[in-house]
C-alpha positions in Angstrom: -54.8 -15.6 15.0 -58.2 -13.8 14.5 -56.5 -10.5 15.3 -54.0 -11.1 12.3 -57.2 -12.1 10.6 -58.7 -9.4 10.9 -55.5 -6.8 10.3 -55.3 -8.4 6.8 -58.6 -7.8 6.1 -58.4 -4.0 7.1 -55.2 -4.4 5.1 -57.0 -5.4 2.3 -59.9 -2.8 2.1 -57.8 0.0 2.5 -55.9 -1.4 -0.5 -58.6 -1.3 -2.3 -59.9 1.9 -1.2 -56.7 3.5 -2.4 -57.1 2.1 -5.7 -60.7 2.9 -6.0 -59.9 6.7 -4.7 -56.7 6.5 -7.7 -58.9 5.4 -10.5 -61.5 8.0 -9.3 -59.1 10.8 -9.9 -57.8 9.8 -12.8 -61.2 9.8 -14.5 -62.1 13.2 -13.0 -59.1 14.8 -14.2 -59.0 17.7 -16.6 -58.7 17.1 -20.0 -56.7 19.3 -22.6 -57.5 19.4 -25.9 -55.8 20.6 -28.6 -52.4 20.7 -27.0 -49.3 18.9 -28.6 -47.9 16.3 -26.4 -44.6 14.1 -26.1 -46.2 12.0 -28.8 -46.0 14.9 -31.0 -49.8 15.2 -31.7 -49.1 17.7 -34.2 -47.1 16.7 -36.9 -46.1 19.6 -38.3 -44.6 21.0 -35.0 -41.7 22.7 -34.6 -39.5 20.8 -32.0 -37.2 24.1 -29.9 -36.0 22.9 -26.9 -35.9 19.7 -24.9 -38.8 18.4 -23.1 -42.8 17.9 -23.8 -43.7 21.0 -25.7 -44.2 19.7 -28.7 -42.5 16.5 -29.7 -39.9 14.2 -29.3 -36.2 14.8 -30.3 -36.3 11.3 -32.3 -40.0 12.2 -33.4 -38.3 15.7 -34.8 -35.4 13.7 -36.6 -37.5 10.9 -38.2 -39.6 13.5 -39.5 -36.4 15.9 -40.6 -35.3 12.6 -42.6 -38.5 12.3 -44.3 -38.7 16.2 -45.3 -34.2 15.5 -46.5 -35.8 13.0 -48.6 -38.7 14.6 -50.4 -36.8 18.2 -50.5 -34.1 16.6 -52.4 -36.8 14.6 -54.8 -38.4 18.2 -55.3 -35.3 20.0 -55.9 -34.3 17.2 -58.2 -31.5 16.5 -56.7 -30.2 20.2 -56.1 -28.2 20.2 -52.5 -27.7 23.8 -52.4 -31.7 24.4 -52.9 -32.3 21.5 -50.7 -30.4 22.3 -47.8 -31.7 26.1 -48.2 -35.2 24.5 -48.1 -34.1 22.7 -45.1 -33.6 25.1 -42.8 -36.7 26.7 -43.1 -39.0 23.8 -43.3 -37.5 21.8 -40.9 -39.0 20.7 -37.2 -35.7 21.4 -35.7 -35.3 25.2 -37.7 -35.8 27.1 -34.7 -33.4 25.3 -32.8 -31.2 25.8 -35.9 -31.7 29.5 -36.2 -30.8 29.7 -32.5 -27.3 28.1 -33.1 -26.3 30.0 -36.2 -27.1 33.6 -34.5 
């Protein structure tokens, strides 16, 4: 009984030496500023490719939705001009440059 005692107990402190050791690292980690995340820190990013470069994929549409709506309220309701607008302002241009050649 008091060696089961005492395993649990060296159970227990190296449990919470691990956790101690993980929050240690996680504080001394490098920080990056300045750098556009998957949460899309810049807002007018241009969103290229899959993955964390700059944003999302549904952070890159809800902002293409906004920019449908206000290019169409600018152009007063002129597709053609719109749409032309569009593909250059949009965060998913690049990607729409790539497809078209």
């Amino acid at each position: 009984m008091r060696k089961l005692f005492r395993l649990a107990v060296f159970a227990g402190l190296v449990l919470m030496g691990k956790r101690l050791f993980d929050q240690w690292m996680a504080s001394s980690a490098p920080v990056t500023s300045g750098r556009d995340t998957a949460t899309g820190t810049d807002p007018k990013a241009k969103w290229s490719a899959p993955g964390y470069e700059d944003k999302s994929f549904g952070q890159a549409v809800n902002q293409d939705q906004q920019l449908v709506d206000d290019l169409v309220r600018e152009t007063g309701g002129d597709m053609a001009e719109a749409e032309a607008r569009f593909r250059e302002e949009s965060a998913g241009a690049p990607a729409i440059a790539r497809q078209e050649g």
